[in-house]
C-alpha positions in Angstrom: 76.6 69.5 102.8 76.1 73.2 104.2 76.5 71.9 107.8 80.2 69.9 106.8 81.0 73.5 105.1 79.9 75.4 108.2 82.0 73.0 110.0 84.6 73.3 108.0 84.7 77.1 108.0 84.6 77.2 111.8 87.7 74.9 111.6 89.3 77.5 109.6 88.9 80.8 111.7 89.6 78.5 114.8 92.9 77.2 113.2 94.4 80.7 112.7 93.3 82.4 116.1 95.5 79.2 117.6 98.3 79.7 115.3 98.1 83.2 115.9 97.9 83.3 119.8 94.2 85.4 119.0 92.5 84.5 122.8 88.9 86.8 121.6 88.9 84.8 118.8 89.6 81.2 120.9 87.0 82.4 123.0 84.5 82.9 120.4 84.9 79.3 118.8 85.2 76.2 121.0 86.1 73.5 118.5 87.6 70.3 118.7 91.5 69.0 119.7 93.1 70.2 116.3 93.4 73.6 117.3 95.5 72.3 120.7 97.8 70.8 118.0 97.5 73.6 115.7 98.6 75.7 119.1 101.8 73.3 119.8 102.9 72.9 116.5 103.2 77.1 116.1 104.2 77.2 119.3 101.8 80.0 121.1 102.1 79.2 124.6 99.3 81.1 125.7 96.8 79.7 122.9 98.6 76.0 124.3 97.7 77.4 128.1 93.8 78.3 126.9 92.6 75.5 125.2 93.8 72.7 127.8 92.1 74.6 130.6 89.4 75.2 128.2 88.7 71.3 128.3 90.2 70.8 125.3 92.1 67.4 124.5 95.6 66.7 124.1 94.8 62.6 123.6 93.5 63.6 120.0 94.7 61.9 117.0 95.6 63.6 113.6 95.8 62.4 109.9 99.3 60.6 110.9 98.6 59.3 114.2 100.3 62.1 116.0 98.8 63.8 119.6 99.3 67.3 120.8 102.0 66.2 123.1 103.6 64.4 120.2 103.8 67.6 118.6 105.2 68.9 121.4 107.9 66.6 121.9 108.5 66.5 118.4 109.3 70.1 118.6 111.0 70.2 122.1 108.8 73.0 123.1 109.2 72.6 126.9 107.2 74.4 128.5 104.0 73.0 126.0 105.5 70.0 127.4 105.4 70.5 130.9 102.4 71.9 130.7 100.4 69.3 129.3 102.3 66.7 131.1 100.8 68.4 134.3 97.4 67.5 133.0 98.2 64.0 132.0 99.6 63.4 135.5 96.4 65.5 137.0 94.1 62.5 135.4 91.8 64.6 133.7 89.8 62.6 131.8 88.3 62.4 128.1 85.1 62.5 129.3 85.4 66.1 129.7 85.5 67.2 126.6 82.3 64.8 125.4 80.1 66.3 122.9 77.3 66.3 125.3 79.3 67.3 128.4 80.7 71.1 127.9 82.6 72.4 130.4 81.0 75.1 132.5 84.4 77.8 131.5 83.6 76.8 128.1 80.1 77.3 127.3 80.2 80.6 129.6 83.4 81.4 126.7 80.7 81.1 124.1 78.5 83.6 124.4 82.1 85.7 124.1 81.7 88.4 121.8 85.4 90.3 120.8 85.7 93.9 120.1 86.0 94.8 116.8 89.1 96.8 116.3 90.4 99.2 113.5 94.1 100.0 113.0 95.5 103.5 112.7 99.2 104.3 111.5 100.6 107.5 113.2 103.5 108.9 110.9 105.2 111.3 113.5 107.3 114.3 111.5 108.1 116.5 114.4 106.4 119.6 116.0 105.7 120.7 119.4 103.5 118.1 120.0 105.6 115.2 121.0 108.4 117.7 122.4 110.0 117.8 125.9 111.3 120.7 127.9 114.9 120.6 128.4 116.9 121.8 131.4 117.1 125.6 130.2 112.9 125.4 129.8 113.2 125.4 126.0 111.0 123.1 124.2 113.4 120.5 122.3 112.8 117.6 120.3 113.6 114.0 121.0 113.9 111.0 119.8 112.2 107.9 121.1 110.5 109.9 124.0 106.9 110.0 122.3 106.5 106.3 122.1 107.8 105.4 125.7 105.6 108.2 127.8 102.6 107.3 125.4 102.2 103.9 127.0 102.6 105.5 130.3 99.2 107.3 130.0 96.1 104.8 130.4 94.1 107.7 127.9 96.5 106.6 125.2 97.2 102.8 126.1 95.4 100.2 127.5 97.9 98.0 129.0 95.9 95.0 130.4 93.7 95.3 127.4 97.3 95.0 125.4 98.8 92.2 127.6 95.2 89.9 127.4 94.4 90.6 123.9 97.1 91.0 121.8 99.3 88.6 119.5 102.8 88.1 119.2 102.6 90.3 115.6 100.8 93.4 117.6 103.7 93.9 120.1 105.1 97.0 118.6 101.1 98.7 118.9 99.2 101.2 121.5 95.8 100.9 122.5 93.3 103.2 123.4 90.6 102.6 125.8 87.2 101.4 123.7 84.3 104.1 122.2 81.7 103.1 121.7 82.1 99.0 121.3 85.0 99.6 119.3 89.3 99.7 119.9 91.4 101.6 117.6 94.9 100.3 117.7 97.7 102.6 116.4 101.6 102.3 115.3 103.7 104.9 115.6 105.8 105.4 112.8 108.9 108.4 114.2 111.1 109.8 111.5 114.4 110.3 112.2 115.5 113.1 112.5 112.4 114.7 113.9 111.7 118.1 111.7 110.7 121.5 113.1 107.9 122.3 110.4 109.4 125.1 109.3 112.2 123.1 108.1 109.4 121.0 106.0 110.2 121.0 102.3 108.7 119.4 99.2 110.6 116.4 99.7 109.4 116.0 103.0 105.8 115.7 101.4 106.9 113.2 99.3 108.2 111.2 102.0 104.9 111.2 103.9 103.1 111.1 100.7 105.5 107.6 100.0 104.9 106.4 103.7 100.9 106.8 103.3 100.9 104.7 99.8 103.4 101.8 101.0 101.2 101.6 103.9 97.2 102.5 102.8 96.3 98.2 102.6 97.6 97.9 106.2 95.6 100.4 108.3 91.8 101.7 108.4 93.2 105.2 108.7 96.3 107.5 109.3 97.2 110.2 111.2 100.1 112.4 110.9 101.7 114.6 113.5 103.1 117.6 112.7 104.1 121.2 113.4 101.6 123.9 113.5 103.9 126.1 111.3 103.1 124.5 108.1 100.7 122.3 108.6 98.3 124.0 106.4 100.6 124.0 103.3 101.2 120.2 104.1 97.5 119.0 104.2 97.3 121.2 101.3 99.7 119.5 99.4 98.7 116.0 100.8 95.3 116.6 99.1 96.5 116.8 95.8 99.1 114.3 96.0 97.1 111.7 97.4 95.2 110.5 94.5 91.7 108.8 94.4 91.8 108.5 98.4 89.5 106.3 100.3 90.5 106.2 103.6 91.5 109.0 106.4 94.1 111.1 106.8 94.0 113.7 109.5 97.0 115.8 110.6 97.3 117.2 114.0 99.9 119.3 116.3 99.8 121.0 119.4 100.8 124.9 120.4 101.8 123.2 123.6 103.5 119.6 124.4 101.3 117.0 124.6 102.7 116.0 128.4 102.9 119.2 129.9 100.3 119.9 132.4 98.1 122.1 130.4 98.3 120.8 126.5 95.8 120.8 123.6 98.1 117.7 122.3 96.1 115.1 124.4 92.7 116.2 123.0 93.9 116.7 119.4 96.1 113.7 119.3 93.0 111.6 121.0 90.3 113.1 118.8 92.6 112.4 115.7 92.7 108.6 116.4 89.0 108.2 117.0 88.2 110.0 114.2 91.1 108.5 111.8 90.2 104.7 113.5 86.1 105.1 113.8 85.2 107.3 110.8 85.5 106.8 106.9 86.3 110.7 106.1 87.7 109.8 102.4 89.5 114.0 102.4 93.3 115.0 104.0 91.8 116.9 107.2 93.4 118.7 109.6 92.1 118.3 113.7 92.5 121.0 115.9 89.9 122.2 119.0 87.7 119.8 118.6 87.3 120.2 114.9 87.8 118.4 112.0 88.6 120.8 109.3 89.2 120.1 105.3 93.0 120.2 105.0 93.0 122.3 101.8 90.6 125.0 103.5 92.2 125.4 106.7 94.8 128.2 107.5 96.7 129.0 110.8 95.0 132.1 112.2 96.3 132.3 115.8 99.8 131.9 116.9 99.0 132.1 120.6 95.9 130.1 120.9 94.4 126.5 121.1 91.7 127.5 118.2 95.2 128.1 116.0 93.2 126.7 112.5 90.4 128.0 111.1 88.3 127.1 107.7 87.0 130.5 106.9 85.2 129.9 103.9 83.3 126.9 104.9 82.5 125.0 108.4 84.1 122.3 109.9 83.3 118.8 108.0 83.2 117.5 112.0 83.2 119.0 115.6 83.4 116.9 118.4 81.7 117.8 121.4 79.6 115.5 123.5 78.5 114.0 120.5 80.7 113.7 117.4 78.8 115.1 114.7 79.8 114.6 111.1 78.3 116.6 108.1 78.5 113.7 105.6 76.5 115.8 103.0 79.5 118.1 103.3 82.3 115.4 102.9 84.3 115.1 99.3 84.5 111.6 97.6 86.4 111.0 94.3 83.8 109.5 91.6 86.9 107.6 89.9 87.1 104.1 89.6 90.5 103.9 90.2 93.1 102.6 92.7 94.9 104.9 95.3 98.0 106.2 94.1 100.4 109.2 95.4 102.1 111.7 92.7 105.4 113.1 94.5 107.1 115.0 91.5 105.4 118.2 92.4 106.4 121.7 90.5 108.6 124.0 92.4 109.1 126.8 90.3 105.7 128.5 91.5 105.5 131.7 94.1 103.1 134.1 96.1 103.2 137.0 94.7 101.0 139.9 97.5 100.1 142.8 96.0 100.4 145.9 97.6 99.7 149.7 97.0 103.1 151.6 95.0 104.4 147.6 94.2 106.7 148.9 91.2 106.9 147.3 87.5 110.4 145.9 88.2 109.3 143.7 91.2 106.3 142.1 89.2 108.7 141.3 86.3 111.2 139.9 88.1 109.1 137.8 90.2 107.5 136.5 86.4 111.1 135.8 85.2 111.9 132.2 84.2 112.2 129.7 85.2 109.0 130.3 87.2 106.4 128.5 86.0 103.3 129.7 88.1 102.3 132.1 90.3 99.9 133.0 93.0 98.8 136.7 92.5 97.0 137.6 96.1 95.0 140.6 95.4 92.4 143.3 97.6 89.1 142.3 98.8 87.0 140.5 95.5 90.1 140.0 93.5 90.9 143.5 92.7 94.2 145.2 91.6 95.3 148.2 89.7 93.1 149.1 86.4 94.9 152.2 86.0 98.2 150.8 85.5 98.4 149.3 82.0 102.0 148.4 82.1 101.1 146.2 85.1 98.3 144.2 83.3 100.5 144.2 80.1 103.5 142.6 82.2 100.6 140.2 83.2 99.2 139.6 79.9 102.6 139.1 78.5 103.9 136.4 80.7 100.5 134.7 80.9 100.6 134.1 76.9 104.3 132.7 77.4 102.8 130.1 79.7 102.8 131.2 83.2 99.9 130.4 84.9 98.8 133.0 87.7 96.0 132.1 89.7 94.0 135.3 91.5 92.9 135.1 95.3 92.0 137.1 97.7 94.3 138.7 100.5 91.5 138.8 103.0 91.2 135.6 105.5 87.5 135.0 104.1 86.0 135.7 100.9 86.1 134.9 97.1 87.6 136.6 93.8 84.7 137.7 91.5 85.1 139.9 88.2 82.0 141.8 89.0 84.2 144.8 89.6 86.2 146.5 86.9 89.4 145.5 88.5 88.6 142.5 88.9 87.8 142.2 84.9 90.7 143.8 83.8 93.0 141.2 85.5 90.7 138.4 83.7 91.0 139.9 80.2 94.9 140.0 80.8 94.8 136.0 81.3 95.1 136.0 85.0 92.9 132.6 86.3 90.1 133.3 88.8 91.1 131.5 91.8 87.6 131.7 93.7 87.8 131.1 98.1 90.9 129.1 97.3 93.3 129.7 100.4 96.7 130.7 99.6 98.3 127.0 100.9 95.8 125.6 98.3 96.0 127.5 95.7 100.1 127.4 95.9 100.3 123.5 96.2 97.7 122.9 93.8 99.5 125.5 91.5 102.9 123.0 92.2 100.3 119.7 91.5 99.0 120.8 88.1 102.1 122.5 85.9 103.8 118.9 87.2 101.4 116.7 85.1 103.5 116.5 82.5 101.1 114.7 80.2 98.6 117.6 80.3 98.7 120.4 77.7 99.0 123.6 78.7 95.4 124.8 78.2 94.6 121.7 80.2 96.4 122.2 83.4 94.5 126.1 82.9 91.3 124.1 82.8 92.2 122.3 86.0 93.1 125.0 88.0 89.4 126.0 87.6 88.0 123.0 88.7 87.4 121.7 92.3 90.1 119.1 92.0 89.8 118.1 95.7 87.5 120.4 97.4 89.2 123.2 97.6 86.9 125.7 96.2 83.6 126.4 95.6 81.9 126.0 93.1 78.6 127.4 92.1 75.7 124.9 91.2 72.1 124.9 90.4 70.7 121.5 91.7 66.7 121.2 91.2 65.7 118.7 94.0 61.7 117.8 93.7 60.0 118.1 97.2 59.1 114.2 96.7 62.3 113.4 97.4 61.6 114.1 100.8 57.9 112.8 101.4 59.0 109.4 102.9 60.6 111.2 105.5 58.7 113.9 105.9 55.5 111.4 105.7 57.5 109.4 109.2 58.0 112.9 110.5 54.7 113.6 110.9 53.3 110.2 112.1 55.7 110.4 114.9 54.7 114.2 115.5 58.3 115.5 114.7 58.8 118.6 114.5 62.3 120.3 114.6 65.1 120.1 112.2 67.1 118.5 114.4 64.8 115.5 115.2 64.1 115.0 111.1 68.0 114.8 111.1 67.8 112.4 113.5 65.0 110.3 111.7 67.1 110.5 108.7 70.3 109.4 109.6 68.6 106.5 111.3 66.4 105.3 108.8 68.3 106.2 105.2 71.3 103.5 105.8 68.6 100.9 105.8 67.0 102.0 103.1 70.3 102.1 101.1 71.2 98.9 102.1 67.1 97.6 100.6 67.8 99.4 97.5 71.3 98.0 97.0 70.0 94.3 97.6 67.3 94.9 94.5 70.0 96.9 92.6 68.1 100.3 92.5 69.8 102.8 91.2 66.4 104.8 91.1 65.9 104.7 94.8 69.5 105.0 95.7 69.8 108.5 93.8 66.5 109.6 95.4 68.1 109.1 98.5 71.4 110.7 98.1 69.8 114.1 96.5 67.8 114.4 99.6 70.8 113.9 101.7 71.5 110.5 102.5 75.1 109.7 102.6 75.9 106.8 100.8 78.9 105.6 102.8 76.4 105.2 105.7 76.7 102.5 107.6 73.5 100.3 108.6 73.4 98.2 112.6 76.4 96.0 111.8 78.6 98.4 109.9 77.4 97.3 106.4 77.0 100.0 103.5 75.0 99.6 100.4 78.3 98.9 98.5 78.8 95.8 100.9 75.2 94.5 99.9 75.5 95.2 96.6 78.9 93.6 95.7 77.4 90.9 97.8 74.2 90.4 96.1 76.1 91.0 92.4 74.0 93.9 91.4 76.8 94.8 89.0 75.4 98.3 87.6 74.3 99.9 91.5 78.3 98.8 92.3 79.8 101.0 89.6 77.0 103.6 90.8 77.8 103.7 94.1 81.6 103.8 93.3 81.1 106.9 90.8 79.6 108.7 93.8 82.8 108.3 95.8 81.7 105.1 98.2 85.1 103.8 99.1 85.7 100.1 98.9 87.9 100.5 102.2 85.1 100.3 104.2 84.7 97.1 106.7 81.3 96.0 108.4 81.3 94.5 112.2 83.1 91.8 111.1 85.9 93.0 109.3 84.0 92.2 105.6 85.2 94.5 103.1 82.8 94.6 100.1 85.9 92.8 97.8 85.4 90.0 100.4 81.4 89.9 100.3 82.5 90.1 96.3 84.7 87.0 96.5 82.0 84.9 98.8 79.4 85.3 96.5 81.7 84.7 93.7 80.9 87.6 91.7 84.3 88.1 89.1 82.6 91.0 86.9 82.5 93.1 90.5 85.6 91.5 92.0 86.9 93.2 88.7 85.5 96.6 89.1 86.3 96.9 93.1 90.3 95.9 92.3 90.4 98.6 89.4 89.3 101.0 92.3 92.0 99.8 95.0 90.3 96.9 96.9 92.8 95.1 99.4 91.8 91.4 100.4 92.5 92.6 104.5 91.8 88.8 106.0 94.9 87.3 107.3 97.5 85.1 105.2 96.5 81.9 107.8 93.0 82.5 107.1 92.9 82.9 103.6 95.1 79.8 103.3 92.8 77.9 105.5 90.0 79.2 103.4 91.8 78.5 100.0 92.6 74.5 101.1 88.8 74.4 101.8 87.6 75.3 98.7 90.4 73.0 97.1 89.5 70.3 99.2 85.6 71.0 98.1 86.7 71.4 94.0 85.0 74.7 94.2 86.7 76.2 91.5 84.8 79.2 91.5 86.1 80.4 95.0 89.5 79.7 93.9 89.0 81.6 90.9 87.5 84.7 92.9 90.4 84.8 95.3 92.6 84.5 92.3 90.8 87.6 90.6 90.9 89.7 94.2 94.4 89.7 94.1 95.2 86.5 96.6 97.9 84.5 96.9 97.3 81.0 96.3 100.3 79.5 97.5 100.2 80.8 100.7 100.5 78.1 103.3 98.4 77.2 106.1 99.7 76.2 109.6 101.2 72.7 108.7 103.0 74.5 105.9 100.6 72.8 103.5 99.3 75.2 100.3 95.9 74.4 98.7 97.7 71.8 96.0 98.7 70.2 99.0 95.2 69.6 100.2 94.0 69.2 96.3 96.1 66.4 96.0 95.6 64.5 99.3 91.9 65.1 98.8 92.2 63.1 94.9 90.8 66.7 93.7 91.8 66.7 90.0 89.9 69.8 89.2 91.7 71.5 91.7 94.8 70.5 91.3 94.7 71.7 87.6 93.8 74.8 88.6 96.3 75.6 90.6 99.1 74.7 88.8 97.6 76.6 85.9 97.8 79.6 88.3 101.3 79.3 89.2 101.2 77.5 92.3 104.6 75.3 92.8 103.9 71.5 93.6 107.7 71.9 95.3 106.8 73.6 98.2 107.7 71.4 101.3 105.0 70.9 104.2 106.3 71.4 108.1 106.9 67.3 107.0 109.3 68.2 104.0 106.6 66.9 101.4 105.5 68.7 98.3 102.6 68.2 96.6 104.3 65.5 94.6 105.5 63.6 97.4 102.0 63.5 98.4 100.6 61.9 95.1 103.3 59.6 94.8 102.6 58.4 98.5 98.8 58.1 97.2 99.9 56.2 94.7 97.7 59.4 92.3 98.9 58.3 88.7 96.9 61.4 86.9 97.8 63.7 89.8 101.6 62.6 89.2 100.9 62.8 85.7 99.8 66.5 85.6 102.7 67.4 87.7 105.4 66.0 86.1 103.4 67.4 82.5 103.8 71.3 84.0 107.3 70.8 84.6 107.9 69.6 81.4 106.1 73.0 79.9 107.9 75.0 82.6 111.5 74.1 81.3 110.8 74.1 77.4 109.4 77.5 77.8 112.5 78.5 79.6 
């Protein structure tokens, strides 16, 4: 039984890369003549062109009798035709392809192992980045010109890797060269017309903020280019709007075009798709110098230079030098349980208000006027202002108790507010909200986020503008971590005669996704905790990309997944082999966690040929439970496979009564025709299935009385 399944399964991934034109994936699995016809019948010449010189037969026969040169004919697909006619007339025999006698090509083509690839989308805004110079020597942009030059530059597009490797639905993608075993394939998404970011408005958010959530199942990661202008206010505003995140967004410009001569676009654009394609950074960052800055910290500080962003008040969450190196202890994770969403309708009656030595009465009041609804007061050094003044702090108090919320921050570039000084304390008392290390882009769009939640009470949205919402600010906390947490690698440490920091670091990083991955086979929590307060990150990733919250969904350890999702482990993440933990969910059948990982924003990510292949199987098979798991994930179950044929299709040819029930209980129509123009109650009727026809005819008898 497992080895007919195995077989079945290897059927199924085989099918698909024919129908698809996938070569790596043809490469991987030799099977038997079904995919040639598979191959013809979708008509993917170059699949067709590998698998006859691949010794694969055209002379087999399927269910109705029909060859692949039938199929061919049938579908007057000439050069299939000619092509396999040239073989015919070559005499190459059936012997070939004998079980015992593999071709040389072939079994060399089996010990192929394809790249794993991750895909990027690059939502291009504008900025100086992807602008050219015109004849008077002024930067201008243009559009259409980003694309075109891109694929001109082997750094950004591997055009022989493109040409061998790609499918007919990957035309419109770039390529980059591989790092480290891996491709990251990006899409360039150009908005039209191309915006100066100085022009960028709240709408324009929203649009980017719409663009990210139509496409967030479709990609591994996004990256948006932008101008340096605003970029900070953008991320900013990206980070709040982007609710519940799991996967990364990095923003990126240039202070020079990308292909002028000297440019800092080609290393900020190229670090932004490794880092977008390779890395699961849940946050909105911003990538500039080699560093990978949290997008709600960062500021421009240098009009003139390459090191234009800076995060003063803390480091970079990445810098990439000869080695990447990524401060996961340092990275923000939501602990919701809840699906990605965007929230566009942001508050824009809010202001930056700078105070400044002399400012008069009148100015403050007018500035608090309605209908402004909040305001960011920026004040000297640790949040001070004017104590000596009470009509100032009155005019504060005043519109404070009406409902305007004003948020203190510093006017230096690095520091917090603290009411340790009189000043300081007098602004408190008059209702003024301490704003902490908050920058002034963060503490403005995060200002415009809250007063637009317009199902939070007022003393509510003041609560919220307290709290680290996204990572914006600091927040001071006592955490009492016992030296045992340590001792296992402390205990390794010494054995191997380790010394420095650096090597313990090392030691760690290699051992604790392993150990994760143990504890999160034997569900526990107890170790996994252990391991996070002394540093582990639990998005780590063990040999073959797997994370604890792959094993666990896997294994059905129901408690560690909700665990492991409460401490921000995003269910985004895929393994070596493309796996999500939703799909290691649905293999093992597990509908409590299938459940759980939806509620959080799961995406099934296998293909629709694929998961119809993989459906007809288990209808084929009666396993109800699969069919129920793919059901809970959020599949469709009428898809159709590459004969047009949906899972009651198969159920009903294969006599599966079960099956068939099922199915039509869950909505699947016995009217959709095959590539044959049969449905599913053709097919019974031609089997002569009384009880199949029977149920049929029964739900279409419910179907129009309910109508």
């Amino acid at each position: 039984m497992a080895s007919q399944l195995y077989r079945m399964q290897l059927q199924v991934f085989s099918f698909s890369a024919a129908a698809y034109g996938d070569l790596e994936t043809l490469q991987a699995y030799t099977t038997a003549g079904a995919n040639l016809m598979n191959a013809v019948d979708t008509e993917s010449e170059r699949s067709v062109h590998f698998l006859l010189h691949s010794g694969v037969s055209w002379m087999f026969e399927d269910l109705f009798g029909n060859t692949a040169l039938d199929c061919a004919r049938k579908r007057k697909v000439n050069d299939n035709i000619a092509m396999i006619e040239r073989l015919v007339t070559a005499d190459m025999t059936e012997t070939r392809i004998c079980e015992n006698q593999i071709p040389p090509k072939r079994r060399k083509l089996m010990t192929y192992e394809p790249e794993p690839r991750s895909t990027v989308l690059v939502i291009y805004t504008g900025g100086t980045i992807g602008m050219e110079t015109n004849d008077e020597g002024v930067y201008e942009t243009k559009e259409n010109f980003l694309v075109s030059k891109l694929k001109t530059l082997p750094l950004f597009h591997d055009e022989e890797y493109a040409v061998a490797h790609f499918a007919a639905d990957e035309k419109d993608f770039l390529v980059l060269p591989h790092q480290n075993g891996r491709r990251v394939m990006y899409k360039i998404m150009e908005y039209k017309p191309l915006l100066d970011s100085s022009n960028m408005m709240e709408n324009d958010w929203g649009k980017i903020a719409s663009d990210l959530f139509e496409h967030y199942d479709h990609y591994d990661g996004f990256v948006v280019l932008h101008g340096t202008d605003t970029m900070a206010y953008t991320a900013s505003a990206l980070s709040f709007m982007c609710e519940n995140l799991g996967k990364t967004i990095i923003l990126t410009g240039s202070q020079i075009p990308i292909f002028e001569v000297r440019s800092d676009g080609r290393d900020n654009f190229l670090s932004s798709l490794i880092m977008a394609g390779l890395y699961n950074i849940p946050e909105v960052l911003v990538c500039f110098d080699n560093k990978i800055l949290r997008g709600n910290r960062s500021i421009k500080n240098d009009a003139g230079s390459f090191s234009a962003f800076i995060s003063p008040n803390i480091p970079p969450i990445a810098t990439l030098e000869i080695r990447i190196n990524v401060d996961w202890a340092a990275v923000f994770r939501t602990t919701k349980t809840e699906k990605f969403r965007v929230h566009k309708n942001m508050c824009l009656n809010v202001g930056l208000l700078r105070i400044f030595p002399g400012i008069t009465l009148q100015t403050v009041k007018a500035f608090l006027q309605p209908p402004m609804q909040g305001v960011v007061l920026q004040t000297y050094g640790a949040g001070n202002a004017p104590d000596d003044r009470p009509d100032f702090l009155k005019v504060l108090k005043e519109a404070s108790d009406i409902g305007v919320v004003i948020i203190n921050i510093t006017q230096c570039t690095k520091g917090c507010v603290m009411t340790s000084y009189a000043t300081g304390k007098a602004l408190n008392d008059a209702g003024v909200i301490c704003g902490g290390d908050m920058t002034p882009e963060a503490a403005l769009t995060k200002l415009s986020y809250v007063l637009s939640k317009e199902t939070w009470s007022m003393e509510e949205k003041r609560k919220f503008m307290k709290r680290n919402l996204r990572g914006e600010m600091t927040v001071v906390a006592k955490e009492d971590i016992s030296i045992l947490d340590f001792e296992l690698i402390e205990s390794v440490a010494q054995e191997l005669r380790l010394s420095s920091t650096e090597e313990k670091k090392k030691l760690q990083d290699a051992l604790y996704p392993s150990l994760m991955c143990a504890a999160a086979k034997t569900g526990d929590n107890d170790a996994l905790e252990i391991l996070r307060r002394s540093g582990g990150n639990l998005s780590s990733h063990n040999y073959d990309g797997r994370t604890a919250l792959h094993v666990a969904s896997k294994e059905g350890h129901v408690p560690t997944v909700k665990y492991l999702l409460q401490q921000g482990v995003s269910v985004h993440l895929k393994d070596c082999n493309g796996i999500t933990p939703l799909h290691d969910a649905v293999m093992g059948k597990h509908q409590d966690i299938i459940t759980l990982l939806v509620q959080t924003g799961a995406k099934l990510t296998i293909k629709p040929i694929v998961l119809s292949l993989e459906l007809c199987c288990a209808a084929a098979s009666e396993d109800i439970e699969t069919l129920q798991a793919y059901r809970d994930a959020g599949a469709n179950l009428s898809v159709c496979d590459y004969d047009k044929r949906t899972a009651l299709h198969v159920a009903v040819d294969s006599g599966c009564k079960r099956s068939v029930h099922f199915l039509l209980d869950n909505g699947v129509s016995w009217k959709m025709e095959d590539i044959s123009g049969n449905t599913a109650l053709d097919c019974a009727k031609k089997r002569n299935a009384t009880e199949i026809i029977e149920m049929i005819e029964q739900k279409e008898r419910q179907l129009k009385n309910s109508i």
